[in-house]
C-alpha positions as CSV (number, residue, x, y, z in Angstrom):
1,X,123.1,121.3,71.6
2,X,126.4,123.2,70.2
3,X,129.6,122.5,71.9
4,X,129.4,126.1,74.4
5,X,125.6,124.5,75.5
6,X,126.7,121.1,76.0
7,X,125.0,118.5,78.1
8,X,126.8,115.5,80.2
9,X,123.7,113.7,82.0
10,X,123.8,110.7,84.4
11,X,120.9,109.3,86.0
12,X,121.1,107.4,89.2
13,X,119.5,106.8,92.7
14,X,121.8,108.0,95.2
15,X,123.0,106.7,98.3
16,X,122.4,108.6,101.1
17,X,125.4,108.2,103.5
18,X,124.4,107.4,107.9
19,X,125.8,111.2,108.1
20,X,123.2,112.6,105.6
21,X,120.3,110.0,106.9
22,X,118.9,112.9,109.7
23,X,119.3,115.6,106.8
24,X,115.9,114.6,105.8
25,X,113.2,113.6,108.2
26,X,110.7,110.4,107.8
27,X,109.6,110.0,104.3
28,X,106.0,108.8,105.2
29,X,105.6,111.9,107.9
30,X,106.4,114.4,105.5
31,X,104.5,112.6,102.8
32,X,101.4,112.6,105.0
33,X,101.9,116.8,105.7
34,X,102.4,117.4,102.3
35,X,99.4,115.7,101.2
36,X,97.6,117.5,103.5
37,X,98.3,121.1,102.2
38,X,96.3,122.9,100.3
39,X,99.1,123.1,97.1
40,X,98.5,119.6,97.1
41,X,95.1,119.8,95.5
42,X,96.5,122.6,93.6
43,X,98.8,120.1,92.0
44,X,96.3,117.7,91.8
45,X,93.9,119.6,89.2
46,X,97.5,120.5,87.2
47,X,97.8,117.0,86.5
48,X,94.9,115.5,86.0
49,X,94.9,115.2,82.3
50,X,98.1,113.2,82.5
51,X,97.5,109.1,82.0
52,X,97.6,106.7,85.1
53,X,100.8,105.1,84.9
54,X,102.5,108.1,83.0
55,X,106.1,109.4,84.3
56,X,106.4,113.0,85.8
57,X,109.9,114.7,85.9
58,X,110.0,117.2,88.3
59,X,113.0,120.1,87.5
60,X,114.7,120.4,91.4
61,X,117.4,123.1,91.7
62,X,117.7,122.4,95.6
63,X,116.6,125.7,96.2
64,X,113.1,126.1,98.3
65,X,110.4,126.1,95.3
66,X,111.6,123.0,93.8
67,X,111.9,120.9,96.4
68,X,108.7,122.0,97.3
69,X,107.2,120.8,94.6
70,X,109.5,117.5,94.3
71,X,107.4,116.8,98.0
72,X,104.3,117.7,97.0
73,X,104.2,115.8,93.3
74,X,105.8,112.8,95.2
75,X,102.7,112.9,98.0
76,X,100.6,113.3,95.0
77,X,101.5,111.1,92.4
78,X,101.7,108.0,95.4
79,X,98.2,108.3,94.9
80,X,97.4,108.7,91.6
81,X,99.6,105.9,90.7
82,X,102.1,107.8,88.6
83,X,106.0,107.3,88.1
84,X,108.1,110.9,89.3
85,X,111.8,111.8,88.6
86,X,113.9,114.8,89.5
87,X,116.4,116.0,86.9
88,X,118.8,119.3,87.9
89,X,121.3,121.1,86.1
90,X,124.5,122.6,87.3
91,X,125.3,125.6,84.7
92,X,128.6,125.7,85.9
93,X,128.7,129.3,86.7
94,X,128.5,129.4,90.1
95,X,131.1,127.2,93.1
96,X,127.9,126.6,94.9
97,X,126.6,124.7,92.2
98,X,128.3,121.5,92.5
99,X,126.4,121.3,96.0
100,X,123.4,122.2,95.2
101,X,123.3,119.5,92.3
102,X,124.4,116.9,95.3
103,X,121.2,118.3,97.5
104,X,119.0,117.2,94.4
105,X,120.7,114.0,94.6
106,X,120.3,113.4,98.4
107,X,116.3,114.9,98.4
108,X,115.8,112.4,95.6
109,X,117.5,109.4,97.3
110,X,114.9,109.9,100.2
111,X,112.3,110.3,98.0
112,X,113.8,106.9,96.4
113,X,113.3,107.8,92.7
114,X,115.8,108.7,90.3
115,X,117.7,111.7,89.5
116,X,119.2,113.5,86.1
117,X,122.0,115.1,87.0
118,X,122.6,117.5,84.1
119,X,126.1,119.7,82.9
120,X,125.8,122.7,80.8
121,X,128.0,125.4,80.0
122,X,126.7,128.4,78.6
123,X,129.4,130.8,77.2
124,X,129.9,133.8,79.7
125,X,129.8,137.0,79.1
126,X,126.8,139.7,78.1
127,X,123.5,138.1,77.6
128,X,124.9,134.5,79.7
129,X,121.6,134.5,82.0
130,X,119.5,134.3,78.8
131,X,121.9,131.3,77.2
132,X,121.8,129.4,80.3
133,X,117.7,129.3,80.6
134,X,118.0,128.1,77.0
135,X,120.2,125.5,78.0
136,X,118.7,124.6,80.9
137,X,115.2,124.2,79.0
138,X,116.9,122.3,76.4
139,X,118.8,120.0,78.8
140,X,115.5,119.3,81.0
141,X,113.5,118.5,78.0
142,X,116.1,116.2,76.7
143,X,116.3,114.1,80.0
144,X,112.8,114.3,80.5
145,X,111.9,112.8,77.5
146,X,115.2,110.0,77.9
147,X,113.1,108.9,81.0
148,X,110.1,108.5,79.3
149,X,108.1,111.3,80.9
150,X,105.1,113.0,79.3
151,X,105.5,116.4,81.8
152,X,108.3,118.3,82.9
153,X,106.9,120.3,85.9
154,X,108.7,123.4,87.0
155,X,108.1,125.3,90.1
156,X,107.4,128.8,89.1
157,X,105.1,130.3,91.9
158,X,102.9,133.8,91.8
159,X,105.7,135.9,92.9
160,X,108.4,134.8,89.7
161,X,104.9,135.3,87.5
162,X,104.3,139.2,88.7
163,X,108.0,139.7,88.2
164,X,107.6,138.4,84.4
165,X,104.4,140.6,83.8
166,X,106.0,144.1,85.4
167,X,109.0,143.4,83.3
168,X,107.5,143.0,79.9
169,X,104.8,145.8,81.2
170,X,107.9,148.1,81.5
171,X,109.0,146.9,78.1
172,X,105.5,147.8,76.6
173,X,104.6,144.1,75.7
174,X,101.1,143.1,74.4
175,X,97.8,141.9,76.7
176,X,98.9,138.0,76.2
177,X,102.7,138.6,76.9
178,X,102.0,140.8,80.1
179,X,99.8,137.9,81.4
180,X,103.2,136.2,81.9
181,X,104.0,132.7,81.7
182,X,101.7,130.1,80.6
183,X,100.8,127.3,83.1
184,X,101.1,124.5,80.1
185,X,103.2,124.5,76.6
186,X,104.5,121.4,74.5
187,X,108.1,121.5,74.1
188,X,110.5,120.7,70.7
189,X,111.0,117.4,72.0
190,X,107.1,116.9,72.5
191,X,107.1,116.4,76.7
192,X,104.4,118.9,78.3
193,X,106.1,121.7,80.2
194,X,103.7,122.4,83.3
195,X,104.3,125.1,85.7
196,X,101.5,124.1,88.7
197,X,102.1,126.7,90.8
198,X,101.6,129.9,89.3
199,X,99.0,130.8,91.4
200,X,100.7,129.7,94.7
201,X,102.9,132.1,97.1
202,X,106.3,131.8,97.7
203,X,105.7,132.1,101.7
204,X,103.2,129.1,101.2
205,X,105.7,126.6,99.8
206,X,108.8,127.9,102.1
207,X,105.8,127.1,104.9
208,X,105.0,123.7,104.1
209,X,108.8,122.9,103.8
210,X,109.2,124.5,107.4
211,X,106.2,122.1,108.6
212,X,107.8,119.4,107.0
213,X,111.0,120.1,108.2
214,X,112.6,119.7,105.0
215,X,116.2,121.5,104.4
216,X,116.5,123.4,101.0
217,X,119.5,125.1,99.5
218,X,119.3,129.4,99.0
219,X,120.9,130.5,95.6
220,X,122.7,134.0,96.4
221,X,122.3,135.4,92.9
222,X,118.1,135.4,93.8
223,X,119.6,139.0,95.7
224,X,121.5,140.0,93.5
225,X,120.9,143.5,92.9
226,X,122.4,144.0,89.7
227,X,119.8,141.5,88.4
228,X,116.1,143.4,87.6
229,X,114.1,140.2,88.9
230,X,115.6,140.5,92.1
231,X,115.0,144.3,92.4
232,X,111.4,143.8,92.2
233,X,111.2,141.3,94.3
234,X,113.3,143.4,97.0
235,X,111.8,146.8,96.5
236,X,108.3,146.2,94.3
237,X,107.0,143.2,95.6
238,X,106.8,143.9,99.2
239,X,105.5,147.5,98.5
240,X,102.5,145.7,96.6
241,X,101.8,143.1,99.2
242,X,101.3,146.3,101.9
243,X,99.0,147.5,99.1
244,X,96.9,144.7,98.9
245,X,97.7,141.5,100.7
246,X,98.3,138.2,98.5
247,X,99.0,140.6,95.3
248,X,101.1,138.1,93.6
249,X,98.7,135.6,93.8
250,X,95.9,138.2,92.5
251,X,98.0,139.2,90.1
252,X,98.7,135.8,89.0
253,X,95.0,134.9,88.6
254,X,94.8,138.0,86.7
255,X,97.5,137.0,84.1
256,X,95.8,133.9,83.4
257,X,92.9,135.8,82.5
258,X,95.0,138.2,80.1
259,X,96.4,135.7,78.0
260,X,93.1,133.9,77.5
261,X,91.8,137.9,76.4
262,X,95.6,138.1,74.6
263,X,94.4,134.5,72.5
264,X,91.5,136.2,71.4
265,X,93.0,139.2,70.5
266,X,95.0,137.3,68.2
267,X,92.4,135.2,66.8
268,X,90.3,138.0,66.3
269,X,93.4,139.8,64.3
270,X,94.1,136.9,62.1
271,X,90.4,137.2,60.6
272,X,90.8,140.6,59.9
273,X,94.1,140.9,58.0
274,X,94.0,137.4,56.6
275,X,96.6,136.2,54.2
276,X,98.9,139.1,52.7
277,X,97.0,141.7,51.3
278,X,96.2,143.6,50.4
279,X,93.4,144.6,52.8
280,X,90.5,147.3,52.3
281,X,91.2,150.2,53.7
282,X,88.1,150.7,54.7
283,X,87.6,147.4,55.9
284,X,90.2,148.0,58.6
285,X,89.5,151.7,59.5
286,X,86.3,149.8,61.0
287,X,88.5,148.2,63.8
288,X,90.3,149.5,67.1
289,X,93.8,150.5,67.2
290,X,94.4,147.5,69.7
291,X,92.8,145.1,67.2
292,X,94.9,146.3,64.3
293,X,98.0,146.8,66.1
294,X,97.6,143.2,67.2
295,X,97.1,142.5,63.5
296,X,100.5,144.3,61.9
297,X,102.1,143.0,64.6
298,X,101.9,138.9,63.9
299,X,103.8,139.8,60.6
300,X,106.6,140.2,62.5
301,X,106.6,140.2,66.6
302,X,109.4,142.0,67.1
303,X,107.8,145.6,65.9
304,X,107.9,148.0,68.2
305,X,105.4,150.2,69.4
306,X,106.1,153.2,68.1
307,X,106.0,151.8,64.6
308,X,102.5,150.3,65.5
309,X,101.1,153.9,66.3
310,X,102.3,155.3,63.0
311,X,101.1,153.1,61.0
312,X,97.9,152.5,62.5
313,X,97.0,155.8,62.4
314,X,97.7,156.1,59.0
315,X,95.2,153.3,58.3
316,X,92.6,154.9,60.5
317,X,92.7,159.0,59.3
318,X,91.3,160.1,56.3
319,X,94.2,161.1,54.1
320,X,93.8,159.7,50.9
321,X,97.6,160.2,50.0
322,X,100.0,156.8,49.7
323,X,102.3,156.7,52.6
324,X,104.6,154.1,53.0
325,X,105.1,153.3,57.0
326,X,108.3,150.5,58.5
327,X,106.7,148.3,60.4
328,X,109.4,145.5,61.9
329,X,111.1,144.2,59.6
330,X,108.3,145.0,56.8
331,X,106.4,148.4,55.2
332,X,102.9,148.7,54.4
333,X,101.5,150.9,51.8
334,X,98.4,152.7,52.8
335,X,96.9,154.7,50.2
336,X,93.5,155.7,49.8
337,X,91.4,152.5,49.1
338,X,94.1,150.2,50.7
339,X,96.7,148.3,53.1
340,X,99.3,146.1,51.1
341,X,102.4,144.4,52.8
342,X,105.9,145.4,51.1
343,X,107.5,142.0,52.5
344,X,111.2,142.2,53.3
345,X,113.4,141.0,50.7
């Protein structure tokens, strides 16, 4: 990582000092509610292609979600006979930071396994919410694979997936990207990112940590209204749930079922404008404007919509003279027998 993203990481079991010792309660009582819950067989199916004996680093922030699922994967993985780890990052940003880093510490002390504790420093400024997620995915992948583990598990719950699919809805995304995050991925440094609870409430993990009794640490910036995430989830959200109760979670279900119908978009695509032209024009006119779109668009993904249309249509009509259409970063030719790609030089 350049010098602005760099990461300082030091992994240790922390001693929990006789004033912190009532912070948590019994480790074994709170075990036994948590593996009681009904997330915990959520959880369960998430991981049950990863080997017996594997190590599991779980991404803890302090903040409600995470150690939500730092209790339920330790309640979990004491029976299936896995290894666990927490790793946090402190980006630096914020004064609260430094305590909520300690919190991981302390949660993973009484959970007696050991914790990354990770220092980035993304450059402020315009654009600095975007760098630190970088950072933080690069830092968390880094120590997870330093501690051996096969799966970094993240605790991204229905709510933060319906906030991802109305924002790239409102940015006019395709079917895949609107079905929001994907539950699994391989990251760069080949550990499996897993997100287990993308089909779980946010009111169902606060819940079992109440039941629990298990402290967590609130991040202020989650309210912050100059943030768009946290306007939905302060004026959208809660005007959806009186709509239909549980609509994060349905809509969650229903994202999952997008990006399987996204994949096959794309598959589908790739068969009908396969290598670089150029392609019968008649050939294409015989497909759907989604289908095609979805076809211009994997030469170069950042192509807007508008540019889609146009050319699209041209394909489609029946004028037989040669227009030339931008499409991204590339034109296409259409004249009146075919498509060719004009790559960028």
């Amino acid at each position: 990582m350049n010098a602005r993203g760099c990461v300082r990481c030091s992994t240790n079991i922390a001693s929990v000092t006789p004033a912190q010792q009532t912070e948590f309660p019994p480790l074994a009582e709170a075990l036994l509610k948590a593996s009681r819950h009904k997330c915990a067989a959520v959880l369960t199916k998430a991981l049950k292609e990863i080997p017996r004996g594997a190590t599991i680093c779980v991404a803890a922030s302090g903040g409600a979600d995470s150690t939500a699922l730092a209790l339920l994967t330790k309640a979990v993985l004491r029976r299936g006979q896995w290894n666990m780890c927490l790793a946090t990052v402190n980006h630096n940003l914020r004064h609260e930071a430094q305590g909520e880093a300690e919190f991981a510490q302390r949660l993973a002390a009484w959970m007696d396994v050991p914790c990354s504790v990770l220092q980035v420093h993304p450059a402020a400024g315009a654009g600095v919410a975007d760098r630190a997620r970088k950072h933080r995915y690069e830092a968390l992948s880094q120590a997870a694979q330093k501690a051996g583990a096969v799966a970094l598990l993240t605790a991204h719950h229905a709510q933060d997936q319906l906030e991802t699919m109305l924002l790239r809805l409102a940015r006019g995304a395709g079917p895949k990207a609107i079905g929001g995050m994907r539950a699994r991925r391989k990251l760069k440094t080949g550990v499996v990112l897993l997100r287990p609870l993308l089909e779980v409430s946010r009111d169902e993990l606060r819940a079992l940590l109440t039941h629990a009794q298990i402290p967590w640490r609130e991040d202020p910036t989650n309210a912050d209204q100059t943030k768009p995430r946290a306007r939905i989830r302060a004026h959208i959200l809660p005007v959806l749930e009186t709509i239909h109760k549980g609509a994060s979670v349905r809509a969650s279900r229903a994202g999952r079922r997008l990006r399987e119908s996204g994949r096959l978009l794309e598959k589908t695509a790739q068969a009908v404008m396969t290598g670089a032209g150029p392609w019968p024009r008649e050939h294409l006119r015989a497909h759907g404007p989604a289908l095609l779109a979805t076809a211009l668009k994997r030469f170069d993904i950042e192509a807007n919509e508008r540019e889609l249309e146009a050319a699209v249509a041209a394909i489609r009509d029946q004028v037989s003279k040669p227009r030339v259409f931008q499409v991204g970063k590339n034109s296409f030719s259409v004249s009146a027998h075919s498509v060719r790609l004009n790559a960028s030089k």
